[in-house]
N, C-alpha and C positions, 0 to 999 in steps of 0.2 A: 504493500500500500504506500509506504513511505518513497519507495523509489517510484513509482508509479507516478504521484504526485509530483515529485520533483521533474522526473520528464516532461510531464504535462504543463509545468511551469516553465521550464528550460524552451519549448516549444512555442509557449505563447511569447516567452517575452522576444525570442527571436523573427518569430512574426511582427511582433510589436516593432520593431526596429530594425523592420528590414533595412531600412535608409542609411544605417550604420556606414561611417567610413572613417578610413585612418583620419588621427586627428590633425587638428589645422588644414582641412579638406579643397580649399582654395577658391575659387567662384563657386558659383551655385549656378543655374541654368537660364536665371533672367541676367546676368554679369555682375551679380555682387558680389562680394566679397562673404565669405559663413565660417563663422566659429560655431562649435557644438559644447554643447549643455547637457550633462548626464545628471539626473537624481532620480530616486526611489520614495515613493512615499505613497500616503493615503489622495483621494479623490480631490479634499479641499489643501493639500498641498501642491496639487498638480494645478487646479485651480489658482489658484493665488500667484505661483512660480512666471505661470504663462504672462497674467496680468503684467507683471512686473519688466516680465522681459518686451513685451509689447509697447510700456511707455518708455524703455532704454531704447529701442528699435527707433521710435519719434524721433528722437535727435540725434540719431544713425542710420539715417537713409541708404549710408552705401553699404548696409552690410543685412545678412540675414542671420537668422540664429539656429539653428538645427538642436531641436528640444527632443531628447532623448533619456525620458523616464516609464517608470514602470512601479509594480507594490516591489516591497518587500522581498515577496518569496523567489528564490533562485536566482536574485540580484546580484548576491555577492560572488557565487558560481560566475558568474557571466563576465562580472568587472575581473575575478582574477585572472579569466583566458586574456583579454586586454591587457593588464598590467603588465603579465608576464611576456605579451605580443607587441608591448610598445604602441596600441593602439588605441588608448583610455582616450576619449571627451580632450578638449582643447579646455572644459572647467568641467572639475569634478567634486559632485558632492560625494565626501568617504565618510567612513564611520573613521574615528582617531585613532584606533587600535590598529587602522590600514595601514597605519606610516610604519610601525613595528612588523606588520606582518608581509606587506609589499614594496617597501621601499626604503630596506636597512640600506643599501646602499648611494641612497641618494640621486637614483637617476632617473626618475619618475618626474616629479615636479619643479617646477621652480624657483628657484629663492624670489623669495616675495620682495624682499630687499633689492631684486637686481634691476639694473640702469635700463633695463628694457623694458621695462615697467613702466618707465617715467614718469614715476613718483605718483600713479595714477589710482592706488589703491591705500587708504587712509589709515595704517596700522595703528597709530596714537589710539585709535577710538578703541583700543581693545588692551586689557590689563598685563601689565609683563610676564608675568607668572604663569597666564593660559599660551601665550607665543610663544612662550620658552617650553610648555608640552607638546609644540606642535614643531620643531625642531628639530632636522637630523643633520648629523655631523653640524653644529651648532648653525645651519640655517632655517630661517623659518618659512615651511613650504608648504602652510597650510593655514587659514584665518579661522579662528572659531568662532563656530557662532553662535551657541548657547554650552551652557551645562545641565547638567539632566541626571535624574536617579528614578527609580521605581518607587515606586508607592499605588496604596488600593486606591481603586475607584468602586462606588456601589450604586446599583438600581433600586433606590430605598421604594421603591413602588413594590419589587417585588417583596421588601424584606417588611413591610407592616401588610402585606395579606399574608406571611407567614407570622403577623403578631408580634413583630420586631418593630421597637419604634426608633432605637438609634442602632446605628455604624457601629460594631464590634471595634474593641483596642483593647482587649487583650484574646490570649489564647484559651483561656475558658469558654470566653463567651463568640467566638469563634466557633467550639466547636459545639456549642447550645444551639447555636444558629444552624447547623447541619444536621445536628436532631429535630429542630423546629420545623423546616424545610420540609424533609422527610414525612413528618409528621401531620404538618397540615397542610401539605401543597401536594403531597407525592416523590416516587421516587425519580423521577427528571428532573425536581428541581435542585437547583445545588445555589447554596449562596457565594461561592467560585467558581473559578476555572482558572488550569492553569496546562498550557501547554510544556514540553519538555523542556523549552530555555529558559520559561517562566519558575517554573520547579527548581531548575537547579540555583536561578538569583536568590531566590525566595531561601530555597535551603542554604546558600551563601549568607545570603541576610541573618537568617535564623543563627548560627554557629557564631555570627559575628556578637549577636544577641548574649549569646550565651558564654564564649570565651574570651568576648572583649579584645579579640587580637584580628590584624590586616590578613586576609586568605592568603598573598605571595609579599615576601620579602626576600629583598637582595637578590630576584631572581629564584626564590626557593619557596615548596610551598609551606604555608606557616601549620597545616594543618596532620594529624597523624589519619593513618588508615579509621582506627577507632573513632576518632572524633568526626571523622568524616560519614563512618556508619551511621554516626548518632542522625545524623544531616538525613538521613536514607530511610531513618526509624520517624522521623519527623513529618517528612513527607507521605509516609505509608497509615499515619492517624490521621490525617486529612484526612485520604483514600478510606480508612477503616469507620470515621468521624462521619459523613457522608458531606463533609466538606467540599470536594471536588470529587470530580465526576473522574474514576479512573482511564488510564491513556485508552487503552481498549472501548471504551464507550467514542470519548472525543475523538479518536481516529476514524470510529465508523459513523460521525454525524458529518462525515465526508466534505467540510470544508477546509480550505486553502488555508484561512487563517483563523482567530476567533472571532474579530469583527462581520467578518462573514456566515458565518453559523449561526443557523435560523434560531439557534436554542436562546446565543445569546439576543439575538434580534428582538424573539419575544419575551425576553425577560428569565427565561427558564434556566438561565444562568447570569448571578445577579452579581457577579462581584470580578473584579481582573485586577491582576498584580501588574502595572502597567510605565512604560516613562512617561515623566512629565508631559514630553515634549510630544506625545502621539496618543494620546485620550481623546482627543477630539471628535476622530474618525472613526470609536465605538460609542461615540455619544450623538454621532450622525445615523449609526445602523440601527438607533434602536426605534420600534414599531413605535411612530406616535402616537397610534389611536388605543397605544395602552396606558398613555399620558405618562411616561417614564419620568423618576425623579434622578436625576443623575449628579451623583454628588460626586465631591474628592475627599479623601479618607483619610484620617489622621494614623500615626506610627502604630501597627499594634505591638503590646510588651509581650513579648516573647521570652524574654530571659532579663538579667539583673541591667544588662544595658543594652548599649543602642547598636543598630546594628544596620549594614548599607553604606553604599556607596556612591561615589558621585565620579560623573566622566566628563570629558568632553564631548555633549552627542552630534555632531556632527560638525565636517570641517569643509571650507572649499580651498582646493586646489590646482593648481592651473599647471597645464604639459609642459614639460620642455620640449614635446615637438610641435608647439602650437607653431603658424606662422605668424599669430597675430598676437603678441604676448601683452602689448599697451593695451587694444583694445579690449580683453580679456579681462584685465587686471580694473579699467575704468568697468564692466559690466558686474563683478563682483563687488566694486565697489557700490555702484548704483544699488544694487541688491540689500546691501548691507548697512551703508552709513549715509546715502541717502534720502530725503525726504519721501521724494514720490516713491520711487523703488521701497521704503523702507515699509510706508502704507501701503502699501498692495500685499508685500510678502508677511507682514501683520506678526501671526505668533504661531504660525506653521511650523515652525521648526523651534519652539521653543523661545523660553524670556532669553532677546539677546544680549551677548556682550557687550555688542558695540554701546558707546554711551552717547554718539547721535541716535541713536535705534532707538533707546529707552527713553530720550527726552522726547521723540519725535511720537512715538506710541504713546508716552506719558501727555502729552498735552494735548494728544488728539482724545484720550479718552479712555485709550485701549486696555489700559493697566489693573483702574480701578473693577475691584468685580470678575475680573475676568480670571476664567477656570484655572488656563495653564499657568498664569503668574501667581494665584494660590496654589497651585499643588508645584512647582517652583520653591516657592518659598516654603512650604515644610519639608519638601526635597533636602533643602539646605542644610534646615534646622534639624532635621534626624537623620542624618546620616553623616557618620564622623569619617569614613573611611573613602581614599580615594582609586578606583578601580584600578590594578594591575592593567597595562596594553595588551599583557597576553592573554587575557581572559577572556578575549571574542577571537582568537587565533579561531582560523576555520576548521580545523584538525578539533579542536571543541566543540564548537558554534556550529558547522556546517551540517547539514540535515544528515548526515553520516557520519556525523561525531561524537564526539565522548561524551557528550550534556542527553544528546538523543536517546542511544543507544545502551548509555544505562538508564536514564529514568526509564526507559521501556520495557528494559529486560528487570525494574525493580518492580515494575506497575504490574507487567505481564507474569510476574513470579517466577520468569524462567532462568532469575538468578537471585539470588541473596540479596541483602543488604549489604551483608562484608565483601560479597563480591564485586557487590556494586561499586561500592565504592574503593575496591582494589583495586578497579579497572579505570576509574576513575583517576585516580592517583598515579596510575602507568604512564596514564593518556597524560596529563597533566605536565609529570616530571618530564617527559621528552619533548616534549614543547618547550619547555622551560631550557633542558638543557640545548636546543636546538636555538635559544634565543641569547647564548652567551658570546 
């Protein structure tokens, strides 16, 4: 099933972008001039993106833009045949962890700093501390553009016809809510969902909870086999709790992703452990005419402290095989620290860094109230830890990786706990050693 899915993903997005060409692609067929634009996102990302690139276009008549995005799933498959082919987008939106895992050697993007830029994208606007994460061989070859951590979000519609009138924060009452559920709604309804890369943050989260230390240091990981079972034992009283709907269920409600499954559509799964920066587009899927209450969810206590972590969620990057590297660098800029540019692309990708971003959103309006700059700011405030870059390594991460393949073989019972998380730990340490 799981490979299946991914073919089927691998398939559409190659349809989806037949038009693909090496980048910096040179005219286009009315004589202009075309830089290409890759990113992955939900529906009103793709929305906003276009906008944006449409009023830079206005006062770049001589050029066109070749917009090349898609969801999520099988995206990352697709950018690494690119990476490794020298043919990535002339601007590429990447997740941070990509500069660790596809461009240790520095020949992928480039320096944001350089004279062929001419001085056309506005680094000041962005804090030293996030440009110095986005650095290889100490150049900075990527602009951030928000920070992002996971936290719930809940359909409190569903959870007061299960006789809940507030949002679970702690782990007891977490799992009252999965006997409730059960209880007076049935056994479809689950007050979560967590797919296998949701599980394993969750159970990251959790551990941090409970032994108050970083998952990797120095390159190593901070965690034993044992403690990492615990992680495994954790996840499996969800599943036992009738907290989440086990992988075997949610594999066979045969959607792509959760946003997309009818279950959670209609409410029938009321809860997602989710980033900041992408909630928006499960609080677009859900069925109005169930009058869905869709809130953001404060830290639940799990253990004596806090537990999560925070990243950089998204970066753009620009080729070094663009031909057009100025004009590039002013379109990321328009994007990013520009007015008009900055209102159009709104908080699609999360509360930005830039701080013309935040004044330009802040005076329009966009700040106060709004979702993702609350679940943002408790982002910040509970979560003390900052994510290792090799923890979305795709040897993990990737639908055939170590995050998958054991929550699955823990959910499916067709391995242990301890083995689970042995394999885990294998998978884990050679990435690790592979990243010295």
């Amino acid at each position: 099933m799981r490979n299946f899915k991914k073919v089927v993903a691998m398939t559409l997005i190659a349809a989806s972008t037949a038009s693909l060409a090496a980048c910096g692609s040179g005219s286009s067929d009315n004589g202009k001039k075309k830089i290409t634009l890759a990113w992955w996102g939900g529906d009103s990302r793709h929305t906003a993106t276009k906008a944006a690139v449409e009023k830079w276009k206005a006062t770049h008549t001589d050029f066109e833009v070749d917009l090349q995005y898609n969801s999520w799933d099988g995206y990352e498959d697709k950018m690494s045949t690119k990476f490794a082919s020298k043919t990535q987008a002339d601007i590429n939106q990447i997740n941070w962890g990509w500069l660790n895992s596809y461009d240790k050697k520095g020949d992928l993007f480039m320096d944001l700093n350089d004279s062929k830029l001419n001085g056309k994208l506005d680094l000041t606007q962005f804090d030293e501390k996030y440009l110095n994460q986005c650095k290889v061989n100490d150049k900075v070859v990527a602009v951030p553009v928000s920070i992002t951590g996971r936290i719930f979000y809940w359909n409190m519609t569903t959870f007061k016809a299960a006789g809940i009138e507030k949002a679970p924060t702690t782990y007891e009452e977490l799992k009252a809510a999965g006997a409730a559920f059960k209880d007076k709604l049935g056994d479809d309804y689950y007050p979560l969902a967590l797919n296998e890369l949701d599980r394993t943050i969750l159970m990251v989260n959790y551990l941090e909870s409970v032994y108050n230390k970083e998952w990797v240091v120095d390159n190593k990981l901070n965690y034993t086999e044992a403690e990492i079972t615990e992680g495994y034992k954790f996840i499996q009283d969800l599943e036992d709790n009738h907290v989440i709907p086990n992988l075997k269920k949610l594999i066979g409600d045969g959607a792509d992703s959760l946003d997309k499954n009818s279950n959670w559509i209609d409410g029938k799964y009321a809860g997602i452990f989710e980033w900041d920066s992408s909630a928006v587009k499960f609080q677009k899927a859900l069925n109005k005419e169930k009058n869905p209450e869709f809130v953001v969810g404060d830290e639940i206590k799990f253990g004596e402290n806090k537990g999560g972590y925070t990243k950089i969620s998204l970066a753009f990057a620009i080729s070094q095989n663009t031909k057009f590297p100025e004009e590039c660098a002013d379109l990321v800029n328009f994007l990013l620290n520009e007015e008009e540019g900055v209102k159009e692309m709104g908080l699609e990708r999360g509360t930005p860094l830039s701080k013309k971003a935040l004044s330009t959103l802040e005076a329009a309006g966009k700040l106060k109230g709004d979702m993702v700059t609350e679940a943002n700011a408790k982002v910040i405030s509970s979560s003390p830890f900052q994510m290792d870059p090799t923890f979305e390594d795709q040897k993990l991460k990737g639908s055939t990786g170590a995050y998958f393949t054991t929550m699955q073989n823990a959910s499916y019972k067709t391995k242990s706990n301890e083995e689970a998380a042995k394999d885990l730990v294998t998978a884990i340490e050679a990435v690790l050693a592979n990243n010295k």
